[in-house]
C-alpha positions in Angstrom: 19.1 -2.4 18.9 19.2 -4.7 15.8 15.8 -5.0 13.6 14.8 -8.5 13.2 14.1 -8.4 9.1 12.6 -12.4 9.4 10.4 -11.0 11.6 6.7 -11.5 10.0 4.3 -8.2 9.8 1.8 -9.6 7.8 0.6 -13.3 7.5 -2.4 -14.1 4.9 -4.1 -17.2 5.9 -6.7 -19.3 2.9 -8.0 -15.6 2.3 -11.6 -15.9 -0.1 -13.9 -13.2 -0.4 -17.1 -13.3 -3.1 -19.2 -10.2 -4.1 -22.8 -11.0 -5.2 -21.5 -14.6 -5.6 -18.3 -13.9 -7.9 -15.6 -15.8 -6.4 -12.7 -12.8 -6.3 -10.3 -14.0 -4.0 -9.9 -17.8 -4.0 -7.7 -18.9 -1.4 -4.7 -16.2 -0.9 -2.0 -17.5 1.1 0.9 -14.9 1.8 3.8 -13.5 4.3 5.1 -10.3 4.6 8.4 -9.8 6.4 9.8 -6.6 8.2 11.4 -3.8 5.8 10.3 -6.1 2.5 8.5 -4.7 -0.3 6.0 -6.7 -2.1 4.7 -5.8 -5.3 1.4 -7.1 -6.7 0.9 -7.6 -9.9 -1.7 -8.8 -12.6 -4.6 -8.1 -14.7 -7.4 -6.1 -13.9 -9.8 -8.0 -12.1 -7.2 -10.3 -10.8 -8.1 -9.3 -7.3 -4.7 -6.9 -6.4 -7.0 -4.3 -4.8 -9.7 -6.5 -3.1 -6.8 -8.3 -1.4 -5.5 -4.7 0.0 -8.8 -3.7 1.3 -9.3 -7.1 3.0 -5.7 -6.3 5.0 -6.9 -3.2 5.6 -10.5 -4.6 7.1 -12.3 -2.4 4.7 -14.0 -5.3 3.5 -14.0 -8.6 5.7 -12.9 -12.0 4.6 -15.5 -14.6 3.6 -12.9 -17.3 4.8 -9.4 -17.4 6.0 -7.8 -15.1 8.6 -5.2 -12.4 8.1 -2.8 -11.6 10.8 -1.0 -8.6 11.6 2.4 -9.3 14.2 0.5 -12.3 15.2 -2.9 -10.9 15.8 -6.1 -12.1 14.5 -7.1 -9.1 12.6 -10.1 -10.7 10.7 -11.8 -11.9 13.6 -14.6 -9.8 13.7 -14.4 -9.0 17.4 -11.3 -6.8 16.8 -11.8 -2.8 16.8 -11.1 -1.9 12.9 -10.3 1.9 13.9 -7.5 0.2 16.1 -6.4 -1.8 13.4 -6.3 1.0 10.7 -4.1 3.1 12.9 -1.8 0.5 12.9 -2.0 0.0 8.3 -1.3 3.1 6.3 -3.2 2.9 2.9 -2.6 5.1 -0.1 -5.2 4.3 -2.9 -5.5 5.3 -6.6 -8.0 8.4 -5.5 -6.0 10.6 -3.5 -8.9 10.9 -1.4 -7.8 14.3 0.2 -10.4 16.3 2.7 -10.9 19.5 0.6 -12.3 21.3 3.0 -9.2 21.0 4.7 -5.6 22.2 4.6 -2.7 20.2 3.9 -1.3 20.2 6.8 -4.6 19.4 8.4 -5.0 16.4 6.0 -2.0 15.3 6.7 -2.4 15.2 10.5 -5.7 14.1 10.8 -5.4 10.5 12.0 -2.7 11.9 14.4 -5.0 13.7 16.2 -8.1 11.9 16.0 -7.6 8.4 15.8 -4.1 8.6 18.3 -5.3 11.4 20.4 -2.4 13.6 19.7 -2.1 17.0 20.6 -2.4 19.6 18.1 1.4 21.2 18.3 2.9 18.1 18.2 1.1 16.2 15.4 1.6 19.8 13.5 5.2 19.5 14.3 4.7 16.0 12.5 3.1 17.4 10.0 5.3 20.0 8.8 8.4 17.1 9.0 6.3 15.4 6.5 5.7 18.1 4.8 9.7 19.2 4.0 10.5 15.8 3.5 8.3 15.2 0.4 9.2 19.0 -0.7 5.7 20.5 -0.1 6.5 22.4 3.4 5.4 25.7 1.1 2.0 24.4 0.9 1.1 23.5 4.6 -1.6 26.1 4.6 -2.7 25.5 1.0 -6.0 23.6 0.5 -5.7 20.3 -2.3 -7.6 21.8 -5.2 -4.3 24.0 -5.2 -1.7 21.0 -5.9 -1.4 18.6 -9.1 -1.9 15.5 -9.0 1.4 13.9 -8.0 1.7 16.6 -5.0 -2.0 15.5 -4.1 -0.7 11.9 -4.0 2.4 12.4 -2.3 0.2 14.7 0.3 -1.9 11.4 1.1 1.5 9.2 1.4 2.7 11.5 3.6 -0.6 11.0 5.5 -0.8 7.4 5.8 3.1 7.1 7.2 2.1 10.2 9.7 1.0 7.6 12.2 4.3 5.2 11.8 1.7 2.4 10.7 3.3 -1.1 11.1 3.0 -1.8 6.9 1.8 0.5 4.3 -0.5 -0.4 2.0 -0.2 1.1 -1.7 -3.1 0.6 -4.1 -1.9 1.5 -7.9 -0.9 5.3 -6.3 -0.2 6.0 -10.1 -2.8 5.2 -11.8 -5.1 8.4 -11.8 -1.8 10.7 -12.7 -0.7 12.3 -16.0 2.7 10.4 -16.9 5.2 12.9 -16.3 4.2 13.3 -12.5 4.5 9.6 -12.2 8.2 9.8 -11.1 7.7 11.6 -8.2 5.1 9.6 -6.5 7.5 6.7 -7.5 10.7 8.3 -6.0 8.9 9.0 -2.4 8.2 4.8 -2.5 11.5 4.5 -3.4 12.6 6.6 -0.5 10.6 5.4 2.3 11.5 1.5 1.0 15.1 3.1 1.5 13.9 3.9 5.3 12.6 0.3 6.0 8.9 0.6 5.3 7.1 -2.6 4.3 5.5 -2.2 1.7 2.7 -4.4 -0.1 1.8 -2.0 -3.3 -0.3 -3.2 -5.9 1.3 -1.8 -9.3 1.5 -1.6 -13.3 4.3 0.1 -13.0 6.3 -3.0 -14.2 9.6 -1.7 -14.3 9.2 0.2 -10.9 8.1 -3.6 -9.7 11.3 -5.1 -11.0 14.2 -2.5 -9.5 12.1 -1.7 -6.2 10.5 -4.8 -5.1 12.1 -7.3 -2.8 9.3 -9.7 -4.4 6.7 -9.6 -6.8 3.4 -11.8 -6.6 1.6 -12.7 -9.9 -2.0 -12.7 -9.2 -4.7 -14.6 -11.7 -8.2 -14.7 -11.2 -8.1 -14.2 -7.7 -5.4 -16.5 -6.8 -1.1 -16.5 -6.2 -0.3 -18.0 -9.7 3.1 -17.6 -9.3 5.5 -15.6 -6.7 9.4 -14.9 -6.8 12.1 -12.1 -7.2 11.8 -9.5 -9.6 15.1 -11.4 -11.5 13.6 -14.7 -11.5 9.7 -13.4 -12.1 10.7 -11.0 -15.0 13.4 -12.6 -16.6 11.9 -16.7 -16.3 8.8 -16.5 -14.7 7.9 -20.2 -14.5 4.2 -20.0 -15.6 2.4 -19.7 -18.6 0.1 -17.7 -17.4 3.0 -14.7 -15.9 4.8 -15.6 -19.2 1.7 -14.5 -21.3 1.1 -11.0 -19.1 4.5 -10.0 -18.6 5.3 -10.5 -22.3 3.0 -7.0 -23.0 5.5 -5.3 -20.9 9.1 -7.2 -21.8 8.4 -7.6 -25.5 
């Protein structure tokens, strides 16, 4: 069966949302197609990560409507547990259980949100587990990993349940440098596999050679959107010329 790549996962819809009357998001419009990777980038405080959390329904839109395969996900009748089985999020905290195993973390959502039975969501898990190179630790509890095997622990999570679009909130930020390359190499893998992918970054040059499009966000709205080529090499604003000139030189 062929996979319809137009199809749209994700569909952002006049998308404002305030906090204690500060204006963060002001009027997001945005499409996400099937197996594309969209990198977000800008300042700090341009609104990257609220917009991930209001996807995810982890804080709910002031105005607008976000749509996931054509459903209403914002209206506020719809069952958010549902709707987070469906989005895998990764965020900068790797926001492990530490009380629990690896392979426990990892599983979790299988078998409490889908109802999974244990052997088979641990069969899933150990999968996971040997394809991100951490099958040794299964049994080993987070406070034993670093960093980057902590983060690649809660990617391995939030892709356990096959979500429809996963949802990556600057996954590099909290890591020393040199285990950077190996959270970045598992994105670069699972993009490989199809995943869409909306990823808030700083990573610039991880943006440029991994994203199918990068979207310049300014003070909480799309100031300019495009390829990596035509965004990095002649982005059209003054604005994207200004930020991405601390990174190009």
């Amino acid at each position: 069966m062929s996979v319809d790549t137009n199809e749209v996962v994700l569909r952002l819809e006049n998308i404002h949302k305030s906090f204690a009357g500060v204006e963060v998001l002001r009027g997001i419009d945005l499409e996400v197609r099937s197996h594309e990777v969209v990198a977000l980038i800008g300042a700090s405080g341009s609104g990257k990560s609220t917009l991930l959390r209001t996807i995810n329904q982890l804080e709910r839109v002031d105005d607008g409507q976000v749509w996931l395969r054509g459903e209403d996900i914002s209206d506020p009748a719809t069952k958010v547990d549902e709707v987070r089985a469906r989005i895998g999020v990764v965020f900068q905290q790797f926001n492990l259980f530490p009380h629990l195993s690896v392979l426990d973390n990892v599983t979790l959502a299988l078998r409490h949100v889908l109802g999974t039975a244990k052997s088979e969501a641990d069969a899933r898990g150990h999968e996971l587990l040997e394809r991100i190179g951490l099958s040794q630790h299964a049994k080993s509890y987070p406070e034993r990993l670093s960093g980057g095997q902590q983060q690649r622990v809660a990617i391995a999570r939030a892709i356990a349940t096959n979500p429809e679009l996963l949802l990556l909130d600057e996954i590099t930020s909290a890591l020393d440098p040199e285990l950077v390359g190996e959270v970045l190499d598992l994105v670069r893998q699972l993009k490989g596999e199809g995943t869409t992918i909306v990823m808030a970054t700083h990573e610039m040059a991880f943006a440029r050679d991994v994203a199918d499009r990068v979207v310049f966000l300014d003070a909480g709205v799309i100031a300019e959107s495009g390829t990596p080529t035509q965004l990095f090499t002649a982005p059209r604003t003054e604005r994207a010329r200004t930020f991405l000139s601390r990174f190009t030189g």
